[in-house]
Gaussian input, Z-matrix of N, CA and C with variables (Angstrom, degrees):
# hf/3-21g

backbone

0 1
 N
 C     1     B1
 C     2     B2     1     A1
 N     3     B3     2     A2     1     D1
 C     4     B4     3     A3     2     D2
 C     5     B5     4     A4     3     D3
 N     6     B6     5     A5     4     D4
 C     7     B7     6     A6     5     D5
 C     8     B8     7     A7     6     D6
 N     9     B9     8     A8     7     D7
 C    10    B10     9     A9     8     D8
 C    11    B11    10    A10     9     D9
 N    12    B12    11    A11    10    D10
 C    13    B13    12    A12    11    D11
 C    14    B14    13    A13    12    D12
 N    15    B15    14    A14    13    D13
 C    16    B16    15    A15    14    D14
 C    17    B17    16    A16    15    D15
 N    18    B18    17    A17    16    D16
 C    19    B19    18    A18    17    D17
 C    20    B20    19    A19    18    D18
 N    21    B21    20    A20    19    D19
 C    22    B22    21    A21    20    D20
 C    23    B23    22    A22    21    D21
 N    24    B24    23    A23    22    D22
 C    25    B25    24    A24    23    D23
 C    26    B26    25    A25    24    D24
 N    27    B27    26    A26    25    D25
 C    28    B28    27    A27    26    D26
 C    29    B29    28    A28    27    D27
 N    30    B30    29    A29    28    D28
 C    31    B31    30    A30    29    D29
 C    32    B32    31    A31    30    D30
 N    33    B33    32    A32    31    D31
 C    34    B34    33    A33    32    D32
 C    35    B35    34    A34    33    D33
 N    36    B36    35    A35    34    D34
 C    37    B37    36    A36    35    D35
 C    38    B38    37    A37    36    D36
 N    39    B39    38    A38    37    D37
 C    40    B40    39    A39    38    D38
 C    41    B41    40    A40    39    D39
 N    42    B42    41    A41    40    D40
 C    43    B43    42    A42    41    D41
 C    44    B44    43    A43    42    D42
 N    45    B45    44    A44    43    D43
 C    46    B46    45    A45    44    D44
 C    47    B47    46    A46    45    D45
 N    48    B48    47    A47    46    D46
 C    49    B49    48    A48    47    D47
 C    50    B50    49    A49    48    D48
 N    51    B51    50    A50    49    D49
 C    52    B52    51    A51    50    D50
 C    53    B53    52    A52    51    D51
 N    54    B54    53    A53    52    D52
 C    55    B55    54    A54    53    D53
 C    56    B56    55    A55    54    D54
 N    57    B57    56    A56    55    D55
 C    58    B58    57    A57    56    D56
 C    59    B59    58    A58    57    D57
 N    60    B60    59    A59    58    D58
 C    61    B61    60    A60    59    D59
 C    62    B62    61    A61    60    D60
 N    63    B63    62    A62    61    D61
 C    64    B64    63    A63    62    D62
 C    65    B65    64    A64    63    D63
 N    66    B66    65    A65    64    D64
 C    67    B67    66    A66    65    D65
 C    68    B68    67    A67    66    D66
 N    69    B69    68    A68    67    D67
 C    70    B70    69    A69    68    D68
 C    71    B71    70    A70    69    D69
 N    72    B72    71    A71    70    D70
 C    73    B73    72    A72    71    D71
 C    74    B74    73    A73    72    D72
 N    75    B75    74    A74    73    D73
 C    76    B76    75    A75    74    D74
 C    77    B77    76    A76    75    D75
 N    78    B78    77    A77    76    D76
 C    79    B79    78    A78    77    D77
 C    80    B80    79    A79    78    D78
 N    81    B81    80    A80    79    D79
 C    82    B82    81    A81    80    D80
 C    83    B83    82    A82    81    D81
 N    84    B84    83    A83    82    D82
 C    85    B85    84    A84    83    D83
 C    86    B86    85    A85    84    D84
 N    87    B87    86    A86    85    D85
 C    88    B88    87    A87    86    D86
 C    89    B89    88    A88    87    D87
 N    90    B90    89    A89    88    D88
 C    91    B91    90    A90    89    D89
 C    92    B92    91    A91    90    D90
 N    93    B93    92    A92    91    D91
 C    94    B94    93    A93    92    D92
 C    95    B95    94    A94    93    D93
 N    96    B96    95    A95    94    D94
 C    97    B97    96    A96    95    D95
 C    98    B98    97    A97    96    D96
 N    99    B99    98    A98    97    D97
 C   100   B100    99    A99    98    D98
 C   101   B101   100   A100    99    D99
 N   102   B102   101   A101   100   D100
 C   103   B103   102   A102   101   D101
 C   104   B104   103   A103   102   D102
 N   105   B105   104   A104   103   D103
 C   106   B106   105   A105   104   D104
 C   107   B107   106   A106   105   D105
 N   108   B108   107   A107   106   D106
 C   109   B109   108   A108   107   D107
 C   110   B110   109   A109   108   D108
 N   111   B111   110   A110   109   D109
 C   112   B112   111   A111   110   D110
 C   113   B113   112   A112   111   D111
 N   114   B114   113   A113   112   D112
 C   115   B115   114   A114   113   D113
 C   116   B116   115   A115   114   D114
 N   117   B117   116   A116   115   D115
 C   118   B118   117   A117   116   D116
 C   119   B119   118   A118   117   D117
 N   120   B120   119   A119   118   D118
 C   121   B121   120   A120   119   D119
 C   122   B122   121   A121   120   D120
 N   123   B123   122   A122   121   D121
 C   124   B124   123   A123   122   D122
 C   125   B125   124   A124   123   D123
 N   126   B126   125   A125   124   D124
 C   127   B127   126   A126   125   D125
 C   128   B128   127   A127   126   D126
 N   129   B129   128   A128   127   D127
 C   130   B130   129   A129   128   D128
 C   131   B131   130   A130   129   D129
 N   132   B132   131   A131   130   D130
 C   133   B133   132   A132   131   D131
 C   134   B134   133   A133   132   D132
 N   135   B135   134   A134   133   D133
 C   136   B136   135   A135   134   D134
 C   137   B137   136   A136   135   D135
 N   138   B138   137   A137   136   D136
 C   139   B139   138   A138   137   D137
 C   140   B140   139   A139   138   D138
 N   141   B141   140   A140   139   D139
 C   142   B142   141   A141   140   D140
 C   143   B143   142   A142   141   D141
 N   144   B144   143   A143   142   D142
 C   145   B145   144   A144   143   D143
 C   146   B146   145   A145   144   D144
 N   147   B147   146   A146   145   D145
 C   148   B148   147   A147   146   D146
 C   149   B149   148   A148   147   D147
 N   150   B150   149   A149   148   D148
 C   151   B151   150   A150   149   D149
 C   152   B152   151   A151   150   D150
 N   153   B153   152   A152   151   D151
 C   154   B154   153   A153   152   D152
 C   155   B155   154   A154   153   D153
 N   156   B156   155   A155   154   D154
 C   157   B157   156   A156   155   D155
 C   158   B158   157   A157   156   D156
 N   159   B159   158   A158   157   D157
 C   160   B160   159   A159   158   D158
 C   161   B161   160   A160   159   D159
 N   162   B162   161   A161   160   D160
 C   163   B163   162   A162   161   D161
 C   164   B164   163   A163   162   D162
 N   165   B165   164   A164   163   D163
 C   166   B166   165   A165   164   D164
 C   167   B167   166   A166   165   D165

   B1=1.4331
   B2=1.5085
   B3=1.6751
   B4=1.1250
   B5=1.5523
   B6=0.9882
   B7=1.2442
   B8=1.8749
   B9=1.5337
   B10=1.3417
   B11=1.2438
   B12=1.4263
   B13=1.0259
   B14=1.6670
   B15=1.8167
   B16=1.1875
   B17=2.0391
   B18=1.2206
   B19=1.2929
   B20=1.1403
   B21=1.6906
   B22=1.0637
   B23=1.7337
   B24=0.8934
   B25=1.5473
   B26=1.6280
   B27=1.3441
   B28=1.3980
   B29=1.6899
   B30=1.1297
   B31=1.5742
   B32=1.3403
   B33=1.5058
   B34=1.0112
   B35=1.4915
   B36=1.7125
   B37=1.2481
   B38=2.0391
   B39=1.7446
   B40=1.6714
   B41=0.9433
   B42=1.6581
   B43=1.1826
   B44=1.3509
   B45=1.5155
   B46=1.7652
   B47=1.5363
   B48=1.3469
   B49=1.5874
   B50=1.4531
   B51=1.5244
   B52=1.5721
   B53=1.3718
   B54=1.3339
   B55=1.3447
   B56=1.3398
   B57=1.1487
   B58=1.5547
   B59=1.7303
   B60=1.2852
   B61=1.3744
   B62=1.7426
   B63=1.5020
   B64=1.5369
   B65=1.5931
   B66=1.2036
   B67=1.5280
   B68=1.5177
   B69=1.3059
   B70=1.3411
   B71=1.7584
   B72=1.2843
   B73=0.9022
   B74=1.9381
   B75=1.2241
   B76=1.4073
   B77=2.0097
   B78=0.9827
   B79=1.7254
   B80=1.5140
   B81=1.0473
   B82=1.9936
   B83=1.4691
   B84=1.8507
   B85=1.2460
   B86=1.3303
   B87=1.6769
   B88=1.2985
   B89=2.0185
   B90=1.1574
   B91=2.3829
   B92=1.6281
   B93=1.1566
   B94=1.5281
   B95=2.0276
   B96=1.0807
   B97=1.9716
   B98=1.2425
   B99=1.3920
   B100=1.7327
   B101=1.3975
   B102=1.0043
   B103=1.2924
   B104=1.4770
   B105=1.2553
   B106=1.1016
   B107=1.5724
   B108=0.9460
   B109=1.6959
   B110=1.9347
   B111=1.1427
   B112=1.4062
   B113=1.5030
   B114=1.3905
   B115=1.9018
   B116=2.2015
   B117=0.9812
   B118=1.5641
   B119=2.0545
   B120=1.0593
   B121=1.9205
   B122=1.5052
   B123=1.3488
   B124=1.5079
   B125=1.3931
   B126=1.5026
   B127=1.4940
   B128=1.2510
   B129=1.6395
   B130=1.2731
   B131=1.2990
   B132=1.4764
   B133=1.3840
   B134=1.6520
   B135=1.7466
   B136=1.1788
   B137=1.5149
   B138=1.4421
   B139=1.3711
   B140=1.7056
   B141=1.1223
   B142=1.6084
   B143=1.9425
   B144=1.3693
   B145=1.5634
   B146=1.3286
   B147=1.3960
   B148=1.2347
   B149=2.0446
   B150=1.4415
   B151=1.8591
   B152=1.9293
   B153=0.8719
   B154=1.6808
   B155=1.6375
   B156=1.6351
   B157=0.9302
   B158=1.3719
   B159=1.2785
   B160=1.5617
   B161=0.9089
   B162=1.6999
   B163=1.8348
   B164=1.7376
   B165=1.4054
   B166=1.8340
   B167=1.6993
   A1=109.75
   A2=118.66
   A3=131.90
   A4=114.66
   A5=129.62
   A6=131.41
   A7=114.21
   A8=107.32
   A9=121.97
   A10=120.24
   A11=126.22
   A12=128.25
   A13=115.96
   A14=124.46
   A15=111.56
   A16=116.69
   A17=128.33
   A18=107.70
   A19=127.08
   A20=118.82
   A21=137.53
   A22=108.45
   A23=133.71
   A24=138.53
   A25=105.05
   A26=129.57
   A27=119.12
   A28=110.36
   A29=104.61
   A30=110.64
   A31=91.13
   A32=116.24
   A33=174.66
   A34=140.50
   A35=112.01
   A36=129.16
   A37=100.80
   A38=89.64
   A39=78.55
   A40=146.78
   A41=114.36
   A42=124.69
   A43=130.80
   A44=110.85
   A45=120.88
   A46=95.81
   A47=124.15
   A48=117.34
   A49=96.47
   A50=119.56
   A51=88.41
   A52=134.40
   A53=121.34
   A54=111.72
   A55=101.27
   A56=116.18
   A57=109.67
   A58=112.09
   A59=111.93
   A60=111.49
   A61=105.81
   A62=107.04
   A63=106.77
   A64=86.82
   A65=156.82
   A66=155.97
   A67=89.05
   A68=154.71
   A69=138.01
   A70=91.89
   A71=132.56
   A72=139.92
   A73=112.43
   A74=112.91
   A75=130.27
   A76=108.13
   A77=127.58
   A78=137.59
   A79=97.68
   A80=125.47
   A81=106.97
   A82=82.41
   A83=155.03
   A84=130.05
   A85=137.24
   A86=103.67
   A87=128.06
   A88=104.82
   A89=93.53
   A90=81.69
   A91=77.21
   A92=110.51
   A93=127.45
   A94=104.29
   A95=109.44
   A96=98.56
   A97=86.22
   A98=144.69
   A99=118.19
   A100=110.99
   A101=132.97
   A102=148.10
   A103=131.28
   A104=136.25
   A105=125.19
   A106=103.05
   A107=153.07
   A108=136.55
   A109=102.75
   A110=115.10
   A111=123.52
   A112=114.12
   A113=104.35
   A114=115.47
   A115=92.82
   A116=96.54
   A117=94.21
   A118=96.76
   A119=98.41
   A120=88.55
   A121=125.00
   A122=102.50
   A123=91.19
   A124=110.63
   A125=121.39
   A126=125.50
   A127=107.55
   A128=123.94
   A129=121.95
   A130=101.21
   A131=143.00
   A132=108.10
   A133=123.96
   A134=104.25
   A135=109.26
   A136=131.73
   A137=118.30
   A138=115.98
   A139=106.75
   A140=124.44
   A141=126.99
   A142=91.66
   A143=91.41
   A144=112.49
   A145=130.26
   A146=152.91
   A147=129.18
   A148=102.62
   A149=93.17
   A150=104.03
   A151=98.55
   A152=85.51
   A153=91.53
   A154=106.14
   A155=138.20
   A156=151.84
   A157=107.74
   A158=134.73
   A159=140.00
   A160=151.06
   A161=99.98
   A162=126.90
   A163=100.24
   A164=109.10
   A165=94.86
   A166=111.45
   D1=147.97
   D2=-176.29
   D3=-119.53
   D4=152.92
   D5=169.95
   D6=-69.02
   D7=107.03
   D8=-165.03
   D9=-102.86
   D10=161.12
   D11=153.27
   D12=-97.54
   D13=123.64
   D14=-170.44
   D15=-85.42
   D16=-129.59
   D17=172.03
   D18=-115.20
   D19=22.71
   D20=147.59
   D21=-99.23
   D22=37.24
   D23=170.60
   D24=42.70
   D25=43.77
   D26=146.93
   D27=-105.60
   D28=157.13
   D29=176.08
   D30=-70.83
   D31=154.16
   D32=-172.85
   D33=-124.01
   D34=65.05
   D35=-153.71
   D36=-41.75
   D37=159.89
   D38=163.11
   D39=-100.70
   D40=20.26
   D41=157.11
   D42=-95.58
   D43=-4.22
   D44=158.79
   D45=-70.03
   D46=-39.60
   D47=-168.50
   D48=-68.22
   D49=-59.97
   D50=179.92
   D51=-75.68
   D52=3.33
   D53=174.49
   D54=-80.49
   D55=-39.83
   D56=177.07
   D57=-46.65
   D58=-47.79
   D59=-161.97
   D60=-77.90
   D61=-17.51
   D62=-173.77
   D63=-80.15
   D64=-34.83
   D65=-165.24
   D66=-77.50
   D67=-12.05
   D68=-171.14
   D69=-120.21
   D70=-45.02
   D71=160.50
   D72=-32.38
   D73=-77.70
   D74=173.72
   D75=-51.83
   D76=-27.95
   D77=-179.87
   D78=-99.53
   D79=-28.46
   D80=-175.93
   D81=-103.88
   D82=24.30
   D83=179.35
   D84=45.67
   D85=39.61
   D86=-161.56
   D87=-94.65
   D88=169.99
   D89=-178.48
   D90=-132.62
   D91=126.63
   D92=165.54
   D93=-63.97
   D94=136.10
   D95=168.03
   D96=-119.85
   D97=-43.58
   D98=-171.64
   D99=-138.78
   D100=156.70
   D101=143.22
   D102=-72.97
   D103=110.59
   D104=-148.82
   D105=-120.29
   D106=129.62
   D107=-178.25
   D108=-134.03
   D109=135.78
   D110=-179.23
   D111=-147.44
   D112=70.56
   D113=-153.51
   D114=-67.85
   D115=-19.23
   D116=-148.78
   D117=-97.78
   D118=-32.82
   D119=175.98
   D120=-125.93
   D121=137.91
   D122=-169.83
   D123=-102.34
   D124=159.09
   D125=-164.57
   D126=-116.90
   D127=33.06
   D128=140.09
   D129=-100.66
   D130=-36.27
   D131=-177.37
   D132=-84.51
   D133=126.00
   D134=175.37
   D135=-49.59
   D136=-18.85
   D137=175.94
   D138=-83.49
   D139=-18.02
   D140=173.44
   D141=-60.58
   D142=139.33
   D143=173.36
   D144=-85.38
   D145=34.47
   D146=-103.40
   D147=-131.31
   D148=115.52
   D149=-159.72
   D150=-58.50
   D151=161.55
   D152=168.40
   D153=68.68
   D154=-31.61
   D155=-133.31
   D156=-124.96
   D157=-50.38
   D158=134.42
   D159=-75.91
   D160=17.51
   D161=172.30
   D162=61.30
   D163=6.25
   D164=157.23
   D165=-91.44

């Protein structure tokens, strides 16, 4: 999870994103393996650098 904007344009901490995603996770009978949190860069902007995430 990234630090978002939701669809009224406030950010959207990343732990509302994962609780949200553990409630869709937990209703389709899904098994979570990680939690991922990345409060500080976002992965729509192309000038953000981001290791592991753009296979550089």
């Amino acid at each position: 999870m990234r630090l978002s904007r939701n669809q009224a344009g406030k950010l959207e901490k990343c732990e509302t994103q994962h609780a949200d995603n553990r409630d869709v996770i937990d209703r389709l009978g899904g098994v979570l393996d990680e939690k991922i949190s990345d409060p500080k860069l976002s992965a729509w902007n192309p000038k953000v650098h981001r290791p592991g995430w753009d296979g550089s």
